[in-house]
C-alpha positions as CSV (number, residue, x, y, z in Angstrom):
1,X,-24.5,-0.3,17.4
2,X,-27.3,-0.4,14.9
3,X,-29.3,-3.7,14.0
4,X,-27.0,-3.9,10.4
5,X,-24.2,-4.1,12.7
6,X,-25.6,-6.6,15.2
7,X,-26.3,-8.9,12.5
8,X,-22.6,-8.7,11.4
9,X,-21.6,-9.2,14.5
10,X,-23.5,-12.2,15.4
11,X,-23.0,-13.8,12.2
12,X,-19.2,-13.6,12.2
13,X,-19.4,-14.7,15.8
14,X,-21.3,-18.0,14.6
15,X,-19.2,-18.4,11.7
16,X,-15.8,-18.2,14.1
17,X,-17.1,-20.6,16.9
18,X,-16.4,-24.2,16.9
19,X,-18.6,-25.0,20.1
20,X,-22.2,-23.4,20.2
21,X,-21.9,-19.7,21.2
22,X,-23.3,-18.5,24.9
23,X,-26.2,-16.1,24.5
24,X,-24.8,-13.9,26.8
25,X,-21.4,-13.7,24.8
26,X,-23.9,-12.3,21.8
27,X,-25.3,-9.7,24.2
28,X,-21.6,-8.8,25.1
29,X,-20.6,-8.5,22.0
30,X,-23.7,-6.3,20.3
31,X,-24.3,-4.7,23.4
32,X,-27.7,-5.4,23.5
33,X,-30.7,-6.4,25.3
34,X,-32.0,-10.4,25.2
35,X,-34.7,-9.9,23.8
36,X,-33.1,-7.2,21.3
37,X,-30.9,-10.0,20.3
38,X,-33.6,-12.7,19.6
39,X,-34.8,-10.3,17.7
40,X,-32.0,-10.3,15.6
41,X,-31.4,-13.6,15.9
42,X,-34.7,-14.5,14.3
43,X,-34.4,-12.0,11.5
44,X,-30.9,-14.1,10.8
45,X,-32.5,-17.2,10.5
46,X,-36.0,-16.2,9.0
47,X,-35.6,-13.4,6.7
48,X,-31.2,-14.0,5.9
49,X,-31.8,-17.8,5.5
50,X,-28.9,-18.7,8.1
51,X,-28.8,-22.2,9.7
52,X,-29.1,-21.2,13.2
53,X,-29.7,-24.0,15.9
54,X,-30.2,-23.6,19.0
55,X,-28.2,-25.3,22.3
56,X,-30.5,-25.7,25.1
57,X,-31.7,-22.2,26.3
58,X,-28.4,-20.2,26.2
59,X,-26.4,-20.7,23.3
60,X,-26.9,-21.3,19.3
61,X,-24.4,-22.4,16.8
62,X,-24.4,-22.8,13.1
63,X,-25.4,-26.2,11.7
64,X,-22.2,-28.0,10.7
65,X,-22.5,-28.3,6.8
66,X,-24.6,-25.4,6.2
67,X,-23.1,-22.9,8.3
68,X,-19.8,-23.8,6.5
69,X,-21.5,-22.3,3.0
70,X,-23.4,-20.1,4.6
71,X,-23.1,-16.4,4.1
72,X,-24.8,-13.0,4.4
73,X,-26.8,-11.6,0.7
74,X,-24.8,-9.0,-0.6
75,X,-21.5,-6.8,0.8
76,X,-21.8,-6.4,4.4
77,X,-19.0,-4.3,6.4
78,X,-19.3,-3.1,9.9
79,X,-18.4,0.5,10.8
80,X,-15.0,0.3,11.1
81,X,-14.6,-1.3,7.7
82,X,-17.3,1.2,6.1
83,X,-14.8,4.3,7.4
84,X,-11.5,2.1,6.2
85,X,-13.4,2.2,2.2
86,X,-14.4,5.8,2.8
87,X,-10.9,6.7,3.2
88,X,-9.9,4.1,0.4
89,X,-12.3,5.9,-1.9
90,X,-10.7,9.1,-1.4
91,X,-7.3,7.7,-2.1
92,X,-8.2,6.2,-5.0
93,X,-9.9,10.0,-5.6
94,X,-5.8,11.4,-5.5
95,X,-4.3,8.5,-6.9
96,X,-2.6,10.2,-9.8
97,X,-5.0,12.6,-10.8
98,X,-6.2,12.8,-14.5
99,X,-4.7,9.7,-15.5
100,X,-6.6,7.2,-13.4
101,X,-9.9,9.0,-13.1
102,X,-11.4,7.2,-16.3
103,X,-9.8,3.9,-15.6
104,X,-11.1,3.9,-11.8
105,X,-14.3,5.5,-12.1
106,X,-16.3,2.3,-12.5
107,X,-14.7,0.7,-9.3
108,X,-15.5,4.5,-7.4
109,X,-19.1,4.3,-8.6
110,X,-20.0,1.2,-6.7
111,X,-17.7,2.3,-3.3
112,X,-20.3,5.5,-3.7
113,X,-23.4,3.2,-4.2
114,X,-22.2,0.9,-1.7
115,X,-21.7,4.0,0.6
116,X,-24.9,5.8,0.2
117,X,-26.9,1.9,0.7
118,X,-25.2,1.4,3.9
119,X,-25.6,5.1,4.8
120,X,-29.1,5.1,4.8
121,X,-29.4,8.1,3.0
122,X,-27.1,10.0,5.3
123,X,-24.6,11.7,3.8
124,X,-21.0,10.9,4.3
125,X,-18.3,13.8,5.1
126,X,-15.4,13.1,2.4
127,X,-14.3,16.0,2.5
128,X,-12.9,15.2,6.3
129,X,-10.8,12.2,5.0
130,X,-7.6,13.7,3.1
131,X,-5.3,12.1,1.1
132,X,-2.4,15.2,-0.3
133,X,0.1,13.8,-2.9
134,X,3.7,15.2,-3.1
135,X,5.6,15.7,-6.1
136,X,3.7,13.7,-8.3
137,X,4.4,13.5,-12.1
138,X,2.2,13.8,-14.7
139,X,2.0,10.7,-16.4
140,X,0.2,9.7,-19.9
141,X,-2.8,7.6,-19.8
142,X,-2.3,5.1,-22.5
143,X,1.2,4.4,-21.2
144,X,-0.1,3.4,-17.9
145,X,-3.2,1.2,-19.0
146,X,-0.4,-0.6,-21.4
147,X,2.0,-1.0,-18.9
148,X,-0.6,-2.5,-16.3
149,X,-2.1,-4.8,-18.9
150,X,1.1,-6.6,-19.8
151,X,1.5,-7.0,-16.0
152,X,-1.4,-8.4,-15.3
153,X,-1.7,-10.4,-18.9
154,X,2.1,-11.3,-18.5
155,X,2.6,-10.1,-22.3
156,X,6.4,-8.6,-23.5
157,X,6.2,-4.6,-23.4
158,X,8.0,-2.7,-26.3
159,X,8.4,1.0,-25.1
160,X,10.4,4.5,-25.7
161,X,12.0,5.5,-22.5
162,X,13.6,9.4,-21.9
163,X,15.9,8.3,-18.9
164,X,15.8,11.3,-16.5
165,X,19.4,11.4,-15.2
166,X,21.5,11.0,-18.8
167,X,18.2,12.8,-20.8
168,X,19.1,10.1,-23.2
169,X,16.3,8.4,-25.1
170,X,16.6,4.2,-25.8
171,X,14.0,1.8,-27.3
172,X,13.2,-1.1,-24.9
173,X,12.0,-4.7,-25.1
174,X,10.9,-6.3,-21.8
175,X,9.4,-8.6,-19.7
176,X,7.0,-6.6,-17.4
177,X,8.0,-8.3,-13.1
178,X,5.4,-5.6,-11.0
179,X,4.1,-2.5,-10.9
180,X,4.9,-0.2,-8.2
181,X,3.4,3.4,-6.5
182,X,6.5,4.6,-5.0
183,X,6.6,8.2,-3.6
184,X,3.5,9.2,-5.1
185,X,4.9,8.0,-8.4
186,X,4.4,4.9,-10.7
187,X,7.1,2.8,-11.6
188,X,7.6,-0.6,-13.8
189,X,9.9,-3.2,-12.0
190,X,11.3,-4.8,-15.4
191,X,13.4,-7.3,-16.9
192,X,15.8,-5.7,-19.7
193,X,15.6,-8.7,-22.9
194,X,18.7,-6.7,-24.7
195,X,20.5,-5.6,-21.2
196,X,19.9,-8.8,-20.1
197,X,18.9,-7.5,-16.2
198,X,16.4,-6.1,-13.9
199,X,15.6,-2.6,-14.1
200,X,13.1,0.0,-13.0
201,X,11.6,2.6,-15.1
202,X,9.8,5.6,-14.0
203,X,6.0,5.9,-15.5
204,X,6.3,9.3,-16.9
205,X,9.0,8.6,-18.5
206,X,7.8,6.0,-20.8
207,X,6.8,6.8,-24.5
208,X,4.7,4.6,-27.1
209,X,3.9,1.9,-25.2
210,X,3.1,-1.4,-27.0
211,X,2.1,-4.5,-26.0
212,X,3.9,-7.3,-27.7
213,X,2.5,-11.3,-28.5
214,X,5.4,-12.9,-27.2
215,X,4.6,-14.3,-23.5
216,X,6.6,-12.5,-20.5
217,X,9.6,-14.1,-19.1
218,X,8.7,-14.5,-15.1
219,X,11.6,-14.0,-12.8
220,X,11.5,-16.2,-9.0
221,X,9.7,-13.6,-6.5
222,X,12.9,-14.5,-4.3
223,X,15.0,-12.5,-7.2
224,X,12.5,-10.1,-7.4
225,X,13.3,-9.1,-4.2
226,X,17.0,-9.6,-3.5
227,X,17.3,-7.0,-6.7
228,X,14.5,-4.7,-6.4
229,X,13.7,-4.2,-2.3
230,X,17.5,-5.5,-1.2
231,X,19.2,-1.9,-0.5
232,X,17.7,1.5,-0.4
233,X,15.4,3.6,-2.8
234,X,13.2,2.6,-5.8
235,X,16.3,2.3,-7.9
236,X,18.2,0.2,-5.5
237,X,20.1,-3.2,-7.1
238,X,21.8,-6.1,-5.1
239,X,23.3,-3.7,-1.8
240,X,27.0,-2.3,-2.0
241,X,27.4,-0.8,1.4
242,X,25.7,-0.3,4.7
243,X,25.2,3.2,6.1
244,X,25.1,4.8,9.3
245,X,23.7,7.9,10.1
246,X,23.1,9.2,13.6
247,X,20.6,12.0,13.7
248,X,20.4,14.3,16.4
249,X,18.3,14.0,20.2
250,X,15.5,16.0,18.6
251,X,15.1,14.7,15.0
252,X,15.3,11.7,16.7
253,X,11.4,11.6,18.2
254,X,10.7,11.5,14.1
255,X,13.3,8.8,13.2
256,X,13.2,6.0,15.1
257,X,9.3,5.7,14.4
258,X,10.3,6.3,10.1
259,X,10.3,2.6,8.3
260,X,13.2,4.0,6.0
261,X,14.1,-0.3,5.4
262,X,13.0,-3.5,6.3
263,X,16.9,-4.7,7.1
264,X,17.3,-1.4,9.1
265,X,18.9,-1.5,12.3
266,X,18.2,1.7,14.8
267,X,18.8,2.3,18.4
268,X,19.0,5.9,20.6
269,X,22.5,6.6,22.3
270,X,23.3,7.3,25.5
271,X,23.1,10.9,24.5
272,X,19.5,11.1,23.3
273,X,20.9,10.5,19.7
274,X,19.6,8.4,16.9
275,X,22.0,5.5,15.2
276,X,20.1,4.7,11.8
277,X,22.0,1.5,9.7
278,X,20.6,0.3,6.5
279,X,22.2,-1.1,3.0
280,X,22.5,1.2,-0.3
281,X,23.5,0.3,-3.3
282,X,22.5,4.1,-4.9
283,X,23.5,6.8,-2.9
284,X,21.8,9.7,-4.7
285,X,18.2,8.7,-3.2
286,X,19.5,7.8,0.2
287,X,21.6,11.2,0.5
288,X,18.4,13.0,-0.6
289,X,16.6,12.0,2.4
290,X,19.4,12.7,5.1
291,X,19.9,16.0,4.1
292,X,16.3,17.1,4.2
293,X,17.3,16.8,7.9
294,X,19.9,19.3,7.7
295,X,22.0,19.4,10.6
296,X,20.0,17.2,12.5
297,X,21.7,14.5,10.6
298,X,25.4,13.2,10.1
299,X,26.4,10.5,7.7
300,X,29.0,8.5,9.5
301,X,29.5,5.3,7.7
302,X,31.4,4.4,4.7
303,X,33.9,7.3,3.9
304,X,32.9,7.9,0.8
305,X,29.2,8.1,1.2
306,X,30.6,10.7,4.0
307,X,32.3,12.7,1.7
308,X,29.6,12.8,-0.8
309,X,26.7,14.6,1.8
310,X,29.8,16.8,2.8
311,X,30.3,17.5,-0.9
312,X,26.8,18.5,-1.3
313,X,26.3,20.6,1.7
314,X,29.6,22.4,0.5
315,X,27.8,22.9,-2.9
316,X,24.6,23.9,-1.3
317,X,26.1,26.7,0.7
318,X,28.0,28.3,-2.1
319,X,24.9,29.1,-3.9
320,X,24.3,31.5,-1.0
321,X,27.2,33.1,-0.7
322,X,27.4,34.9,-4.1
């Protein structure tokens, strides 16, 4: 641990204690010497300002008032933190690439200065910290700077939106709830003035995006959340069933450890089989993500959600048998 860290250390230490903090705890904790740690301790006080007082000969403490305001010049992060931004900064690198670069490029500027300050001039590997997108969509620019503004401004959103499953194009008028990175994807969690409801639209789907004077209309977080994260899938609604799918002994070292919902239910069989519950209220995303387990997977529960996988395994293997 270098003296930048030791300094954290200590002074988080202080700032935690309510009784006056052994010296040897400090030494514990920095893994130090004594008089490495005095050392330390004096730069704290004498060059950092900090209100250090000492308790007798083996412990020190914060003054009362002071210490409460107290805190160190500047951004200081210990190592673990400094690796936890180096990996943020290369996620918000492949966060939707080309249409966040401009928009984020102020905010990666300083995580590089603040890098190469608490680097010392050693140059950090990147290119060991990976972030790899999957099926994302390209997305316009303006539509997502408008979109995030009326979120965060709480203004009425006017938009063209191409709906991907019908192909049919509307004209909408809503009240902007969250914003939402889904699957690699963006996605505007909305309230519908003319449909008079909560729906989601897909990003790169919306066209001529405007923001509007009139003042959003904020839904209780409570309905938020019984609509939007209640069933399965970005596109979910109030639940209409509860599924159960039991995945096979060896898909099942992958499943139970998968956060598929937070209402999920999950235990192994006596057989070395995996019972998965959850609710639904679309089938279409849920079925998308048993069958990418192939046979490893069954769809028990309802009937008809049953019938649907078998449906589209049956129409699946007919396009190899031509």
């Amino acid at each position: 641990m270098d003296r930048y860290e030791r300094i954290l250390v200590i002074h988080r230490s202080l700032k935690a204690a309510r009784y006056p903090v052994p010296i040897r705890r400090l030494m514990d904790e920095t893994g130090c010497s004594r008089a490495t740690l005095y050392r330390d301790i004096a730069f704290l006080r004498d060059a950092l300002g900090a209100p250090i007082e000492s308790e007798g000969e083996g412990a020190i403490r914060y003054h009362a008032e002071e210490g409460e305001k107290f805190e160190l010049p500047g951004l200081w992060l210990s190592s673990d933190e400094l690796h936890a931004l180096l990996a943020a900064h290369q996620l918000l690198d492949r966060t939707g690439p080309g249409v966040l670069s401009s928009a984020l490029a102020p905010l990666k500027g300083r995580i590089e200065a603040l890098l190469a300050q608490q680097a010392g001039g050693k140059r950090w590997p990147v290119e060991r910290v990976r972030v790899i997108a999957s099926g994302v969509r390209r997305m316009d620019e303006h539509a997502f700077r408008t979109v995030a503004t009326t979120v965060l401004e709480r203004r009425r959103l006017e938009f063209d939106y191409l709906a991907r499953s019908t192909n049919e194009r509307t004209h909408r008028i809503v009240s902007p709830q969250r914003l939402t990175h889904y699957r690699d994807n963006w996605y505007l969690d909305a309230f519908d003035h003319e449909r008079e409801g909560l729906r989601s639209f897909a990003l790169d789907r919306i066209g001529a995006a405007r923001q509007r004077d009139e003042a959003a209309v904020d839904l209780p977080e409570a309905e938020l959340d019984r609509h939007l994260a209640s069933s399965y899938g970005i596109f979910s609604g109030p639940p209409k069933a509860w599924a159960t799918i039991v995945f096979s002994a060896k898909a099942a070292r992958w499943v139970a450890d998968e956060r598929w919902h937070s209402k999920q239910q999950g235990r192994f069989l006596p057989d070395g089989r995996y019972e998965l519950k959850l609710p639904y209220s679309n089938s279409k995303e849920l079925l998308m993500d048993v069958l990418r387990y192939g046979a490893d997977a069954e769809v028990i529960e309802p009937p008809a959600l049953r019938q649907q996988a078998r449906t589209l395994l049956q129409l699946a293997l007919s396009a190899y048998e031509r």
